[in-house]
Steps between C-alpha positions, in 0.01 A plus 500: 500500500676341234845458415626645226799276334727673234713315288792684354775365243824366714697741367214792631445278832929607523442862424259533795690305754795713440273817527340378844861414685649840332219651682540358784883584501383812440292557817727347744793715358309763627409342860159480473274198625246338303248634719589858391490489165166334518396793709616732259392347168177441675565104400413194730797280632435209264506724218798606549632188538381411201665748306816457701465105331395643167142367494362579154175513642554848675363797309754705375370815724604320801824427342529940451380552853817293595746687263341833612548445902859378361576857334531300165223551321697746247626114376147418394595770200773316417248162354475478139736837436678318253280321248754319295234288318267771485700712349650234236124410417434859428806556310414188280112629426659886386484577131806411272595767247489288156790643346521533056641227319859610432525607155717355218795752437396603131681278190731692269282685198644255219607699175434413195 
């Protein structure tokens, strides 16, 4: 079988980490060993370790069996709720109203 190698920007490589040893906190908070969670999510040991490191190359399911066994899978909601760019980049493409050329207030009728 081979291995698959992902390569993520730094900055993502960060992200991840974080996520893994938040996770982690997470389940010993709670008291429970590695081995139950792997029961539970239905995950092998290694895997779990994996995430707990923030491997990129575990799928993201295996990630949600983790958060589910956790009771925090209501967080997975919470990715992308707030589309900052998206929203900015949608804003930019709307139609502008073209507004009339202001008119000249009208010059005095000149008598004769």
């Amino acid at each position: 079988m081979n291995k698959r190698i992902v390569t993520l920007y730094p900055s993502s490589a960060k992200e991840l980490e974080a996520l893994g040893h938040r996770l982690k906190d997470a389940r010993l908070r709670r008291g429970f060993s590695m081995e139950t969670v792997c029961i539970r999510a239905d995950i092998s040991r290694p895997t779990l370790y994996k995430i707990e490191q923030g491997e990129p190359s575990v799928c993201l399911g295996m990630y949600v069996q983790v958060l589910r066994v956790l009771g925090l899978i209501a967080d997975l909601s919470l990715i992308a709720k707030d589309d900052v760019l998206g929203r900015r980049l949608q804003d930019e493409s709307l139609p502008r109203r073209k507004r009339a050329p202001k008119k000249k207030p009208p010059s005095e009728p000149s008598y004769v």
